[in-house]
C-alpha positions in Angstrom: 83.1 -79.0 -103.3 81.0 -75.9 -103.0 77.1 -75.8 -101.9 75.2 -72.8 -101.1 71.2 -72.2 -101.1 68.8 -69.5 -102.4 66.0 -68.3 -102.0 63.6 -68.6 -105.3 63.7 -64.8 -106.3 67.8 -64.8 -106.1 70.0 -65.6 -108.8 72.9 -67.9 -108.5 75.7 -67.0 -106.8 77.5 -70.0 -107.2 80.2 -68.3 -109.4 81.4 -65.9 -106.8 81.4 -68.6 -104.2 84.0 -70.6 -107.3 86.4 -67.5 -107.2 86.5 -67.4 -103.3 87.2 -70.9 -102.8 89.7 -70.6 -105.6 91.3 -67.1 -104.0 91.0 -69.4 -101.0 93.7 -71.9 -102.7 90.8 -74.6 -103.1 90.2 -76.3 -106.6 86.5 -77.2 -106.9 85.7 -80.3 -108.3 81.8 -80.6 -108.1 79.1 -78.0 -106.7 75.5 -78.3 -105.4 72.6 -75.4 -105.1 69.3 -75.6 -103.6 66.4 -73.0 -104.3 64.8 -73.4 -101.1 64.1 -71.7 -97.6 66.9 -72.4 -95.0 66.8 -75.7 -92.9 67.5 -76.2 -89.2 69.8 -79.3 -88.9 71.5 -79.1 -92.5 70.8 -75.5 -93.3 70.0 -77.3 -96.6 66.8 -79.6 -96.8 67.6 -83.1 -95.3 67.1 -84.8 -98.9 69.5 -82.3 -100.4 72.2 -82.9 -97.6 72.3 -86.8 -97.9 72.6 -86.2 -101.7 75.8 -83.5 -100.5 77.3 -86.7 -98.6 77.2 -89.2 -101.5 78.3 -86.8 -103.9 81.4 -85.8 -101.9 81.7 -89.6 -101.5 82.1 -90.0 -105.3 84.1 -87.1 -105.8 87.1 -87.6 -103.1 86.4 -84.8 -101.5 88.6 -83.4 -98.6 85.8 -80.2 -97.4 82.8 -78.9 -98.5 82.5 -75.0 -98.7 79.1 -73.2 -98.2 78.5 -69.9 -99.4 76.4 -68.6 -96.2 77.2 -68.3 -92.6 76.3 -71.1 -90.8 75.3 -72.0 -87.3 77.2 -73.9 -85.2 75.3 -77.5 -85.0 74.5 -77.0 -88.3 78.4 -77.4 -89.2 78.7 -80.0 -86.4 75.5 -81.9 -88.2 76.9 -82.1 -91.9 80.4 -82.9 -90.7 78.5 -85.6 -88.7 76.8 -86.5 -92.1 79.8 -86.5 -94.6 83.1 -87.1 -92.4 84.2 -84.1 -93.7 85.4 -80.8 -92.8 82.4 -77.8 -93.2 83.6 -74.6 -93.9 81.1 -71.5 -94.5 81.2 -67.9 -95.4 83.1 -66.5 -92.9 86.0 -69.4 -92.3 86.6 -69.1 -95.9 86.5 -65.3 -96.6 88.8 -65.7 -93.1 91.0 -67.8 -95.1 91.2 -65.5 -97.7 92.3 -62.4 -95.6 95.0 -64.7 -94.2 96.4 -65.4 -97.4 96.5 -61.9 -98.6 97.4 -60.1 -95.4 100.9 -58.2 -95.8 100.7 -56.0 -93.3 101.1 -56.0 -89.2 97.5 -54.4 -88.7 96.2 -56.5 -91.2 97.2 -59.6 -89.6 95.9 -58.5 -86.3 92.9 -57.8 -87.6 92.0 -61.2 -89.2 92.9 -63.1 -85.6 90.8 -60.2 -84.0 88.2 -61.8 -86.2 88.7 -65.0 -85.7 89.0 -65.1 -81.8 85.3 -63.3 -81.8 84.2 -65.8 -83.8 85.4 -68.3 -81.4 84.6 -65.9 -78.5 80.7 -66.0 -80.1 80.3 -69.9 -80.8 82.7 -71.0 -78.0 79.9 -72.4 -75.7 78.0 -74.5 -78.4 81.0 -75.6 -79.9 82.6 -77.2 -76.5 79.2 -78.8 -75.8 78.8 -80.3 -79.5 82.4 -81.4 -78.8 81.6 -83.5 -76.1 78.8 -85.3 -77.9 81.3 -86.6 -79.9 84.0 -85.1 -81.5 83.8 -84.3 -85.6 85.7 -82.7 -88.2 86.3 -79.0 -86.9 85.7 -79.6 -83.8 88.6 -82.0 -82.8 90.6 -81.4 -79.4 87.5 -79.3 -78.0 85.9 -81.8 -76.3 88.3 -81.6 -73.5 88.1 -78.3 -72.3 85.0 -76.9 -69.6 83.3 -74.0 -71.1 84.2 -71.5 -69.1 87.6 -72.1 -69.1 87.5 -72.1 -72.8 85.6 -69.0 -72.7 88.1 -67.2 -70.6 91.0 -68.5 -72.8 89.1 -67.5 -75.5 88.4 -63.3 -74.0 92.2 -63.4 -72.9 93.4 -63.9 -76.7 90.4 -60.8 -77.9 92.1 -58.8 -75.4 95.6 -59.2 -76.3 94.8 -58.9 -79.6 93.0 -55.8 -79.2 96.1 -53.8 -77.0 98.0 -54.6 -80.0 95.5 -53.0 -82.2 95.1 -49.9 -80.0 99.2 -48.9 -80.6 99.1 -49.8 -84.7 95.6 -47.5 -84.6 97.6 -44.9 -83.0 100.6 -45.1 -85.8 97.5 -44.7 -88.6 96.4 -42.1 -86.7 99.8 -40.1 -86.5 99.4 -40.6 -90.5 95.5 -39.7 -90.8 96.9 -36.1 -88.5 100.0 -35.2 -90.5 98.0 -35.5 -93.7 95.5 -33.2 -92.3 98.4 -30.8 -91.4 99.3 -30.5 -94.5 96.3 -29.7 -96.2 96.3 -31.9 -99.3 92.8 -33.0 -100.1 91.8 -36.6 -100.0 90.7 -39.1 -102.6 89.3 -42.9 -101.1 89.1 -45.9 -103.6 86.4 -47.9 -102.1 84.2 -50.2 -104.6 83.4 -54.0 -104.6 86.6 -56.8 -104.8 88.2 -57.2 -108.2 86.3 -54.1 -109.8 89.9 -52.4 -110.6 90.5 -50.4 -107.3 94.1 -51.0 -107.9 94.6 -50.6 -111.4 92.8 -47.6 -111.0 95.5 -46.4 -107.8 98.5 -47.4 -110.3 96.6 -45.6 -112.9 96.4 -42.0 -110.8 99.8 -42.3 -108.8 102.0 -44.3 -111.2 102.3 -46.6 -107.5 103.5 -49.9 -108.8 100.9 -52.0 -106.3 99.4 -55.4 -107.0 97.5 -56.4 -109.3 95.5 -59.6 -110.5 92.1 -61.3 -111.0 92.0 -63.2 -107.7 89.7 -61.6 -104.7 90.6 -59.4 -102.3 94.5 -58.6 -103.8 94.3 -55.4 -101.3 93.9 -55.8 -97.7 95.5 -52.6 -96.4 95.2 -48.9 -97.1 97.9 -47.2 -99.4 97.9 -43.9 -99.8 100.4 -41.7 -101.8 101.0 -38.1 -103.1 100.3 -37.6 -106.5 99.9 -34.1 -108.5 96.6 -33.2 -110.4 96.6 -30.1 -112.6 99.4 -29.0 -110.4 98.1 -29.7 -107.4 98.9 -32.2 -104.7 96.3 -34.7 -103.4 96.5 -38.1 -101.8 95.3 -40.9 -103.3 94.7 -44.2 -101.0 93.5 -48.1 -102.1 91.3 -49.6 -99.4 90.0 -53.0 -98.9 87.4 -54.1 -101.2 83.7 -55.0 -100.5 81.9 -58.0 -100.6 78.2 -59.3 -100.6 77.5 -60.5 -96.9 81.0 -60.0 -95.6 80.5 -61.3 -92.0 80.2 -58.7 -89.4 82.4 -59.9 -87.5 84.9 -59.3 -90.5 83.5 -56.3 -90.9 84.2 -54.8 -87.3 87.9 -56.4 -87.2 88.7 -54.6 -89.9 86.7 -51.1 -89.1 90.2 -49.0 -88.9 90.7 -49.9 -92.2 87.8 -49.1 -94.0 86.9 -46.1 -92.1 90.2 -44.7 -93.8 87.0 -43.9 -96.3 85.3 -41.8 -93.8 88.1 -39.1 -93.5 88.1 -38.9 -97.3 87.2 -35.3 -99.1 86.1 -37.4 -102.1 85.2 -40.9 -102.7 85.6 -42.9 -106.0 83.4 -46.0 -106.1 84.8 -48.2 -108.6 82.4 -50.6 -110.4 83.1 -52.6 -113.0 80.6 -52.1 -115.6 81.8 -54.8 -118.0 79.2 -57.7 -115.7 75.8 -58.3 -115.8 74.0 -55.4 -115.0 72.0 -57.5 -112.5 75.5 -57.8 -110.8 76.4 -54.6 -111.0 72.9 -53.5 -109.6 73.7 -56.0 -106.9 77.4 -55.1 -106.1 76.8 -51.5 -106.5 74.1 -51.4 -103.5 76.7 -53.8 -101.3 78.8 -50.8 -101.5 76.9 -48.1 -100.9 75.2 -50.6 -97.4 78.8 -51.1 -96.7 79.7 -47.1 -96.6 76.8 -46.2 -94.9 77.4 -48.9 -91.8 81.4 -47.6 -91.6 79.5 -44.4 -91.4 80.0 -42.4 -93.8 78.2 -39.2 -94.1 78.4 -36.2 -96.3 81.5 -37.6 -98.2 80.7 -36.8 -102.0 80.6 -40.2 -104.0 82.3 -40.4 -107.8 80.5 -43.4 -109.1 83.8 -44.8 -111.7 82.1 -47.1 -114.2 85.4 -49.7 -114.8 86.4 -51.7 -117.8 84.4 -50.3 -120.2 87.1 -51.9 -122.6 85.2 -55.0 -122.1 81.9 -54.0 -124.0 80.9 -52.2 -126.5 79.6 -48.6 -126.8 75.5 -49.4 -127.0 76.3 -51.7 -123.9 77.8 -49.1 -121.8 75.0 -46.4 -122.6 72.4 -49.0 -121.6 74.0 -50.3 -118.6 74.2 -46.0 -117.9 70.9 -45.7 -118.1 70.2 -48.5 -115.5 72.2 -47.3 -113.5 71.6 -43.8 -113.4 69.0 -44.7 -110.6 72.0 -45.4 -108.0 73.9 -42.2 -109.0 73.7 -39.7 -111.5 77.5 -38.5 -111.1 78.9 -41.1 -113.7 82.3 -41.4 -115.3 82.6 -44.8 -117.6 87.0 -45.0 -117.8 89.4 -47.9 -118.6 91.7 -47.9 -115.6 93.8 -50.5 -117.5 94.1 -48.7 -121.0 93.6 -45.2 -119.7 90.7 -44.5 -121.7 88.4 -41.4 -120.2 91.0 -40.7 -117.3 91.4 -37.1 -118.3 87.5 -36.7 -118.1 87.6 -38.7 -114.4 90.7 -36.5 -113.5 88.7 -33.0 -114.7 85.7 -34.3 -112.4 87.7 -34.9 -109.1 89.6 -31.8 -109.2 86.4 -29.9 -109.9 85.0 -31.4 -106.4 88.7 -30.9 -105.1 90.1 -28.2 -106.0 88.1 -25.2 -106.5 91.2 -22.9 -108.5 93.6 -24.0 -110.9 96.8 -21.5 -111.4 97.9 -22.2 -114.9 99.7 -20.1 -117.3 99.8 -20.3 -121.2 101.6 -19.0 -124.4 100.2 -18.2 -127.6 100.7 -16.3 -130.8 99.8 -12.6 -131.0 96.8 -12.9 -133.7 93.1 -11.7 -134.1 92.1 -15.3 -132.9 94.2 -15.3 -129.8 93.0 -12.0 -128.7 89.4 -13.1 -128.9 89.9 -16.1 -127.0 92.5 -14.2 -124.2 88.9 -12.1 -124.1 87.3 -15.5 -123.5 89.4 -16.2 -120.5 88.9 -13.0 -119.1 85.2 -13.8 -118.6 86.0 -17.3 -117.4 89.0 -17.0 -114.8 90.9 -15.1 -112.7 93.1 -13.6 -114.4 96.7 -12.0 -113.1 98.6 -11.0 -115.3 99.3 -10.6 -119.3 102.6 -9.7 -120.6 102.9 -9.1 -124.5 106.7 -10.0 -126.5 107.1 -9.6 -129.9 105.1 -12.7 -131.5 103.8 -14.3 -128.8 101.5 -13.4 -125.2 101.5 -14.9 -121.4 99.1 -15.4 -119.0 99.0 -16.3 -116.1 95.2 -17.1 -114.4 93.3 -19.3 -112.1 90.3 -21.2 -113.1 87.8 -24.1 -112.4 89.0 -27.4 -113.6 86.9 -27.7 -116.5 87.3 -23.9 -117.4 91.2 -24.5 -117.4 91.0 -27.8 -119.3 89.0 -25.8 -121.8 91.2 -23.1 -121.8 94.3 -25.7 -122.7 92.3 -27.3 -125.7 91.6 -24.2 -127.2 95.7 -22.5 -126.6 96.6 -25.7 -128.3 94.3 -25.3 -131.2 95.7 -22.2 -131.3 99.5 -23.3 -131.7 100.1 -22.3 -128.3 101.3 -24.0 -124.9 99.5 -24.7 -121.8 101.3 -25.6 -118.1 100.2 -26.3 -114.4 101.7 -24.7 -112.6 102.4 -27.0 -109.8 102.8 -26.7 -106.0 105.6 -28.7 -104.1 104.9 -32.3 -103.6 105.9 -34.5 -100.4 106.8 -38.2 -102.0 107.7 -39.4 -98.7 104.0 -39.6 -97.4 103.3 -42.9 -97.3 100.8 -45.4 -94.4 
């Protein structure tokens, strides 16, 4: 059963809460929302929290999932109340990672979490305990504080010295990428908005994909060739509305793989309410700002614009144009508009293209190689019998210009690519 509260001015979130108790492995079978101010004792009024215990009565229920982080005797009073297991905001996002997690670091990180929370609640919980033991808080009761405490501190530690020698490995990584020069593209963006579908979509990497929350965990990066020129592409953990900060400094490492980005792409998907959007959209840019990041440009990537229709889009735009004016409405999923999102990141990537075409020797292809000779850089023409090659360097959107209007002309147009390095991988 799920609860949460609001305040009167906040729309429901109890959807969201559905999908994370479902990522979670939970099926819900009844839900309950207040619109009032936070309580003490129940965090919900007192009326509202006798109603929760008779309805989870009735139900069968085996917990009882709140959408907000609660205190400590606050969980200790409604499991008190209902005989049931409480679990808020951060147990079950915690629950979450811990299905997902794939990865060592990953792993470490979610018990790093965990142990702080303990480390942070550890006094109040051993006292509640001995007042009488409830659901969650079984077994505690015997323990002295301190000795908890220190139990507690020694686990944080440990956990931490193994964290310290993965960091180091991702750091190796983070170096030799630098080394080698390749600029750097970030997926960052709010959970489920198409991170990954979007990665698949720009390295042909055959990573997971579904509906459920928080499919990605851990960073991915990989080599991938735009307009003939190497970049790296990495999938980062997605965001989430009030993500616990304790969650949030566990798994720092990992999203500050953002920070040492050249670019960003902030994947929204545009195909939800624009009140959601709105919503999700300033999580994200809170969240990149408190991982620090600074002076990294941001490619707002309006997702799944396969799911509405064209006056939709240009009206959800408009709202939107508020939060960013650099956007670039795609279907990751279909492909639609990824030559236009391609054009945009190599134009904040990579200043030069080298590209070389072939056309017909006519009056039209002579105008236009006058064209290019405005346009780019130019380095050579060499003239056969029917047909001319050139070979230039020019802005992204000057070269993808130049390739529409060789092909118009019945000529070819090729990138003319650098070496690539498949095996970099983290």
């Amino acid at each position: 059963m799920i609860v949460d509260r609001r305040d009167p001015f906040e729309k429901s979130r109890l959807e969201e809460l559905k999908s994370l108790a479902e990522a979670a492995g939970y099926e819900v079978v009844g839900f309950l929302e207040q619109v009032t101010h936070p309580h003490s004792r129940y965090y919900i009024g007192e009326g509202k929290a006798h109603e929760l215990a008779e309805m989870a009565s009735e139900l069968g229920v085996e917990r009882i999932i709140f959408g907000e982080e609660l205190k400590v005797t606050q969980i200790y009073n409604l499991a008190k109340l209902t005989g049931l297991e409480i679990i808020d905001r951060f147990q079950l996002i915690l629950e979450i990672f811990q299905r997902r997690a794939s990865t060592r670091e990953a792993k470490l990180q979610i018990e790093l979490a965990r142990w702080r929370y303990e480390l942070a609640h550890a006094k109040e919980k051993v006292r509640l305990a001995k007042m009488g033991e409830q659901p969650g808080f079984m077994g505690l009761g015997k323990y002295e504080i301190d000795v908890y405490r220190e139990a507690v501190k020694r686990q944080v530690l440990s956990i931490q010295e193994k964290l310290k020698r993965v960091r180091k490995t991702r750091e190796l990584h983070r170096q030799r990428r630098r080394k080698i020069g390749f600029p750097t593209v970030s997926l960052a963006g709010y959970t489920n908005s198409g991170k990954s579908t979007l990665f698949r979509a720009l390295t042909g990497e055959n990573v997971p994909i579904d509906q459920s929350l928080f499919t990605t965990l851990s960073t991915t990066t990989r080599v991938t060739n735009l307009f003939g020129e190497p970049i790296l592409v990495t999938d980062t953990v997605g965001f989430i509305d009030r993500l616990p900060i304790t969650l949030v400094e566990a798994f720092r490492s990992t999203l500050e793989e953002t920070i040492f980005a050249d670019l960003i792409l902030l994947v929204v998907d545009v195909s939800e309410s624009s009140d959601d959007i709105e919503r999700k959209m300033k999580c994200c840019l809170d969240t990149l700002q408190e991982i620090g990041v600074l002076g990294v440009p941001i490619l707002t990537v309006l997702n799944k614009i396969d799911l509405l229709s064209d006056k939709e889009l240009k009206t959800k735009i408009r709202r939107l144009k508020k939060y960013s004016s650099n956007l670039t409405p795609i279907s990751a999923l279909y492909g639609r508009n990824l030559s236009v999102l391609k054009v945009k990141i190599a134009d904040l990537l990579i200043k030069h293209i080298r590209s070389s075409i072939i056309m017909p020797i006519n009056e039209e292809s002579l105008s236009f190689l006058s064209w290019i000779y405005d346009h780019a850089n130019v380095f050579k023409v060499a003239y056969g019998k029917r047909h001319l090659k050139v070979l230039f360097s020019a802005r992204p959107v000057v070269a993808e210009k130049i390739r529409h209007g060789v092909e118009n002309l019945g000529g070819a147009f090729k990138y003319e690519a650098r070496s690539l390095h498949p095996q970099i991988k983290s």
